[in-house]
C-alpha positions as a Markdown table, in Angstrom:
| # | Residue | x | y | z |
|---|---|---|---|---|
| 1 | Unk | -4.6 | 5.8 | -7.8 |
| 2 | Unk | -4.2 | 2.7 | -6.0 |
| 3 | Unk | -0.9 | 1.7 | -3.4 |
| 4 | Unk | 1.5 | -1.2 | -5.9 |
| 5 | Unk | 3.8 | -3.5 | -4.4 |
| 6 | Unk | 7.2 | -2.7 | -3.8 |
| 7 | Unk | 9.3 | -3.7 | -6.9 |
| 8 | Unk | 6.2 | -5.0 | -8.3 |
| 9 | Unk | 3.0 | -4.7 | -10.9 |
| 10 | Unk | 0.5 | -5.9 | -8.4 |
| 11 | Unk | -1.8 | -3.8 | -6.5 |
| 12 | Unk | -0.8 | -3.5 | -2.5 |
| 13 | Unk | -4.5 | -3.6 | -1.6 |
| 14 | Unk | -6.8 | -6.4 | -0.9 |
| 15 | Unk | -9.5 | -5.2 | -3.5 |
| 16 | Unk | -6.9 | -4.7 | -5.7 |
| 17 | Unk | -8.1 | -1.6 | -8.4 |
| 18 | Unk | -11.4 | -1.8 | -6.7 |
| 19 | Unk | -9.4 | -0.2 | -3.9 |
| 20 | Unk | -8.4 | 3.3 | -6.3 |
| 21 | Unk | -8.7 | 6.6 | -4.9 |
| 22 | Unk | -8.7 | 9.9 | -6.6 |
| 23 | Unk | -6.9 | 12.2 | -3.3 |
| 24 | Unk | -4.7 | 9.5 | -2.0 |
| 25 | Unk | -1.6 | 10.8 | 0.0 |
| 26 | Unk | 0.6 | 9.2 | -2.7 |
| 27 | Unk | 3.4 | 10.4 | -1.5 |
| 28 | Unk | 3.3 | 8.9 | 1.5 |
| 29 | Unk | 2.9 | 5.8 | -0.3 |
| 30 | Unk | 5.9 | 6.6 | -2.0 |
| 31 | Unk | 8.3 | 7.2 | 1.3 |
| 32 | Unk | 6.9 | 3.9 | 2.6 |
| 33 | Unk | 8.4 | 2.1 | -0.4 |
| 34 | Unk | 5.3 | 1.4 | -2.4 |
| 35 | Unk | 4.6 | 2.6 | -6.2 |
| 36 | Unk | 1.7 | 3.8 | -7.3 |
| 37 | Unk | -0.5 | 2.8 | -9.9 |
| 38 | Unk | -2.8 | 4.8 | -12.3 |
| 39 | Unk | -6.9 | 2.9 | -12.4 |
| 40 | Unk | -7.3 | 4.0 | -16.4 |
| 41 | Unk | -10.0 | 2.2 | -17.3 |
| 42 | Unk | -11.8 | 4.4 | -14.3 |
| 43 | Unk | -9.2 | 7.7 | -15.2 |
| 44 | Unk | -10.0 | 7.2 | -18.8 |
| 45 | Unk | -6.6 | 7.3 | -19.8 |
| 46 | Unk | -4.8 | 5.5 | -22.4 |
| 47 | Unk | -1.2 | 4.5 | -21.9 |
| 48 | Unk | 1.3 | 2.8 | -24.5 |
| 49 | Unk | 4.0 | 0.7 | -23.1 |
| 50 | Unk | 7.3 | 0.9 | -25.3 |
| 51 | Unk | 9.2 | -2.4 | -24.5 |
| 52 | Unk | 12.7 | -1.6 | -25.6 |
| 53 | Unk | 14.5 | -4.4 | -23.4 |
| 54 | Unk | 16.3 | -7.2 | -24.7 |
| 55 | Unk | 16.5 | -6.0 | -28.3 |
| 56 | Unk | 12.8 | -5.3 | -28.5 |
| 57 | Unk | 12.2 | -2.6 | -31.2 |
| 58 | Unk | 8.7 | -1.2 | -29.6 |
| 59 | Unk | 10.1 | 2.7 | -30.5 |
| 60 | Unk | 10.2 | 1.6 | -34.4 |
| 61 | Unk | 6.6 | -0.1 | -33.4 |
| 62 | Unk | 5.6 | 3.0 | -32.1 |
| 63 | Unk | 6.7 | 5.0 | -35.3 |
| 64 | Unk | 5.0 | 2.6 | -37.5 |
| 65 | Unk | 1.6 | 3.0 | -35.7 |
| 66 | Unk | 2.3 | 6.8 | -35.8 |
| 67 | Unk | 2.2 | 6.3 | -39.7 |
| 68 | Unk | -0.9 | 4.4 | -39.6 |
| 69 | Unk | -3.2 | 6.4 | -37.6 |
């Protein structure tokens, strides 16, 4: 996990990702006003963003992928 900016996408660190940690006190991170981002490429996790603002259809996107694969 690594501390995100407030209201923000960008890493609160000065290493940015380089910074994750797998036991971080995340909730603290939390209280203090910061979010908290996920490392994937070093969690090997996948994640699929569904943009659905301004009219965006990304949940049909989604079902059409669904089909695919």
């Amino acid at each position: 996990m690594v501390k995100i900016k407030p209201n923000d996408k960008k890493p609160a660190t000065r290493h940015g990702l380089n910074d994750a940690v797998k036991n971080a006190d995340y909730q603290s991170w939390i209280r203090q006003g910061f979010n908290v981002g996920i490392a994937m490429r070093q969690s090997n996790l996948i994640a699929i963003d569904v943009d659905i603002a301004k009219g965006k259809q990304g949940f049909k996107d989604l079902a059409e992928l669904k089909a695919i694969y």
